[in-house]
FILO-756083 format. One record per residue (C-alpha): residue number from 1; x, y, z; residue in one letter. Coordinates in Angstrom, 3 decimals. Layout:
// residues N
<r><seq>NUM</seq><x>X</x><y>Y</y><z>Z</z><type>A</type></r>
...
//
This chain:
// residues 83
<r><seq>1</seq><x>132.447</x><y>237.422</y><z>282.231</z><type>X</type></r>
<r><seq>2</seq><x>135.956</x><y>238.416</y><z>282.698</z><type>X</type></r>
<r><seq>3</seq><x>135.563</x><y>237.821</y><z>286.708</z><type>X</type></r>
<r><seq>4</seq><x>134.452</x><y>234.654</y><z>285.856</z><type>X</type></r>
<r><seq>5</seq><x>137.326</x><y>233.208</y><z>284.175</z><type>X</type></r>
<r><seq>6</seq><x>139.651</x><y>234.992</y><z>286.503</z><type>X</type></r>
<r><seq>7</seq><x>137.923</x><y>233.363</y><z>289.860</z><type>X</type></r>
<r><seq>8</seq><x>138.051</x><y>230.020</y><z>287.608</z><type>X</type></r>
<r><seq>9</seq><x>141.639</x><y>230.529</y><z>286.855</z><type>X</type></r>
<r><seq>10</seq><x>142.286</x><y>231.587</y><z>290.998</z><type>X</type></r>
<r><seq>11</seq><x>140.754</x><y>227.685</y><z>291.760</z><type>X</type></r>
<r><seq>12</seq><x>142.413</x><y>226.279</y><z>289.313</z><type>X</type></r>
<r><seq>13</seq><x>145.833</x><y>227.159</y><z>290.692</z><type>X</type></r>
<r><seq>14</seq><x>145.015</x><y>226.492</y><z>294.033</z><type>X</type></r>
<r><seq>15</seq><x>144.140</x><y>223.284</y><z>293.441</z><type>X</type></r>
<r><seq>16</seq><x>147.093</x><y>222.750</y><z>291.352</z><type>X</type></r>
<r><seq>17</seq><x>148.951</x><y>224.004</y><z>294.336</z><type>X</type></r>
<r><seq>18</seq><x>147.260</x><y>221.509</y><z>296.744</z><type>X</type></r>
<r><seq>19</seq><x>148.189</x><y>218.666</y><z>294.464</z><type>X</type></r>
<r><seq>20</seq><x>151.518</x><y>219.789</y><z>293.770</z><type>X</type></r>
<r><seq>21</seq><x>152.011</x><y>220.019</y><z>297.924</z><type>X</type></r>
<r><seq>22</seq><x>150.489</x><y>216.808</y><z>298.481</z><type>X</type></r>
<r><seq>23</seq><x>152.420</x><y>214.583</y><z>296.042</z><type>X</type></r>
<r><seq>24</seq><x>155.463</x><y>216.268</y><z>297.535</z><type>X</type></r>
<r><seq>25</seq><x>154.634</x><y>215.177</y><z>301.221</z><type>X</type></r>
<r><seq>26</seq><x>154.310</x><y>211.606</y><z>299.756</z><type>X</type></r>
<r><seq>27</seq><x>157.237</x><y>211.581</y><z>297.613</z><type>X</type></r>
<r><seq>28</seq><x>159.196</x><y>212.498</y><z>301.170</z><type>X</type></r>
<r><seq>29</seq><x>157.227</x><y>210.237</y><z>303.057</z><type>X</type></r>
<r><seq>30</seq><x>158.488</x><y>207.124</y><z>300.802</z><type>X</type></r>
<r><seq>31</seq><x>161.828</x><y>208.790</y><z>301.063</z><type>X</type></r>
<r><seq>32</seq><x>161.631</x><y>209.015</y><z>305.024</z><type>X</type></r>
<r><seq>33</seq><x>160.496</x><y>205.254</y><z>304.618</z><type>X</type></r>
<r><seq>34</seq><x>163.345</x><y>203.839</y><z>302.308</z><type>X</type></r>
<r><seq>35</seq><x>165.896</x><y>205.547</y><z>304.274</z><type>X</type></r>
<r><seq>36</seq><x>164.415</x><y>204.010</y><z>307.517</z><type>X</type></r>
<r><seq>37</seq><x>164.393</x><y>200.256</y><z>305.900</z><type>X</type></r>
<r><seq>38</seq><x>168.258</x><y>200.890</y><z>304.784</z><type>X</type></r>
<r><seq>39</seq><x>168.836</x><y>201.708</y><z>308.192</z><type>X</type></r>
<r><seq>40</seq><x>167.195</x><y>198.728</y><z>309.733</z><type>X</type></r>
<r><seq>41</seq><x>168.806</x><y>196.425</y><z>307.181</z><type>X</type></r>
<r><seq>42</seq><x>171.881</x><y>197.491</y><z>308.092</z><type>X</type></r>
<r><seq>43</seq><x>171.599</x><y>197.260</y><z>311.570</z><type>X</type></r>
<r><seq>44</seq><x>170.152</x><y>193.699</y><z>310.681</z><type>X</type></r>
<r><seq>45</seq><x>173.062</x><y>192.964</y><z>308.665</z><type>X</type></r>
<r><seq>46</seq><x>175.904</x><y>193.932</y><z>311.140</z><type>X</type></r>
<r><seq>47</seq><x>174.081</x><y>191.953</y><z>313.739</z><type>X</type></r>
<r><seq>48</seq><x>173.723</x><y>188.781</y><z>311.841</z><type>X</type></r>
<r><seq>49</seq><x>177.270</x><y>188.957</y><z>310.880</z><type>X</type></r>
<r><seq>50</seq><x>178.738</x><y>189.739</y><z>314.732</z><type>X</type></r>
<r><seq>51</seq><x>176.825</x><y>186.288</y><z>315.379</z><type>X</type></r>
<r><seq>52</seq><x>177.573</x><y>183.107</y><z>314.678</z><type>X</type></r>
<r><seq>53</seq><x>176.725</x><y>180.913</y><z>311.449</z><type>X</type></r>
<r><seq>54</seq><x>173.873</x><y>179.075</y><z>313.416</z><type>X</type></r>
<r><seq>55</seq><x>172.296</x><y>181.329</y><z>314.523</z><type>X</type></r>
<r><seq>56</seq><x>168.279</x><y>181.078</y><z>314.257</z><type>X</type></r>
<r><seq>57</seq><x>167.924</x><y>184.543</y><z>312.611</z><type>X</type></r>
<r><seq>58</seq><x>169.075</x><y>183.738</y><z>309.345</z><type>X</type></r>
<r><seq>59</seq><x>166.854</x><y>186.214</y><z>306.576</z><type>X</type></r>
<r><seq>60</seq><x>166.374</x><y>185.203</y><z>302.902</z><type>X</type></r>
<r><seq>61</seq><x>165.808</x><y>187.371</y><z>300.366</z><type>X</type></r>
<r><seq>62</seq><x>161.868</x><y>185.604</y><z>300.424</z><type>X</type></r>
<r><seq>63</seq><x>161.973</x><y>187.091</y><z>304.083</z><type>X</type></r>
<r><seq>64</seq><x>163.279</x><y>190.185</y><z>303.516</z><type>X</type></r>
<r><seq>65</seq><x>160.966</x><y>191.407</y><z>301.150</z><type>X</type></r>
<r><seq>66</seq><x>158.188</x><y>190.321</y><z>303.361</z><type>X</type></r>
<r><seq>67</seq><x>159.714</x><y>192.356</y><z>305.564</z><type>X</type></r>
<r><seq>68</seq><x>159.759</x><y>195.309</y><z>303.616</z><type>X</type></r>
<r><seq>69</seq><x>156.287</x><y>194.738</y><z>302.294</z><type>X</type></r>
<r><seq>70</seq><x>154.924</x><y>194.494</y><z>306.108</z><type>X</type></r>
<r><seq>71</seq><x>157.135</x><y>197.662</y><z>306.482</z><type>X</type></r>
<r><seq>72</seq><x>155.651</x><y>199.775</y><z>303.941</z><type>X</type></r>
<r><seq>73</seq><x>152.240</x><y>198.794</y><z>304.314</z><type>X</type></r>
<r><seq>74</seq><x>152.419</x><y>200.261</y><z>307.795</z><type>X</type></r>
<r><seq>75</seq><x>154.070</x><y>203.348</y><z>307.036</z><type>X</type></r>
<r><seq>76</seq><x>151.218</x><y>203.801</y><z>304.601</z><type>X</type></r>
<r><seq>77</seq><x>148.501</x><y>203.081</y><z>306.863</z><type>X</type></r>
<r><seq>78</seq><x>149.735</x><y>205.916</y><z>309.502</z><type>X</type></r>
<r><seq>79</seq><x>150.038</x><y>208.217</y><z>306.626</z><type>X</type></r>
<r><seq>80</seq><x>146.265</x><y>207.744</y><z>306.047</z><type>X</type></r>
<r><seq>81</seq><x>145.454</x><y>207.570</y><z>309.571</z><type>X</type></r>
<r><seq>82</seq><x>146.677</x><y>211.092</y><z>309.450</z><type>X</type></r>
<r><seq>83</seq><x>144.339</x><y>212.683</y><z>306.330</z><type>X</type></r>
//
């Protein structure tokens, strides 16, 4: 009985282990993700400003969340292309 409850304790940290490791991998994924769109932005935002006033790539905040929503959703579909 006692090998029982031991081999159920065994699975029952590995799969705490396997969780723990995968929410990890997605926490750093969104990281990896956010720290791309900053970068991005930026770049979008130094360009915009080295232009002139009329020019046609003028962002809104409506835009740039679409953006960022468009953004994300693809970073999330690779990561499930991948499991």
């Amino acid at each position: 009985m006692e090998t029982e409850n031991g081999e159920y304790g065994r699975q029952e940290r590995i799969a705490l282990v396997a969780i723990v490791v995968v929410a990890s991998l997605t926490v750093a994924s969104l990281l990896v993700a956010f720290s791309y769109y900053c970068y991005i932005r930026n770049k979008l935002s130094k360009r915009l400003k080295n232009h002139s006033s009329k020019s046609p790539f003028v962002f809104s905040s409506e835009n740039q969340l679409s953006l960022f929503v468009k953004f994300a959703a693809s970073v999330w579909l690779l990561e499930n292309e991948k499991n």
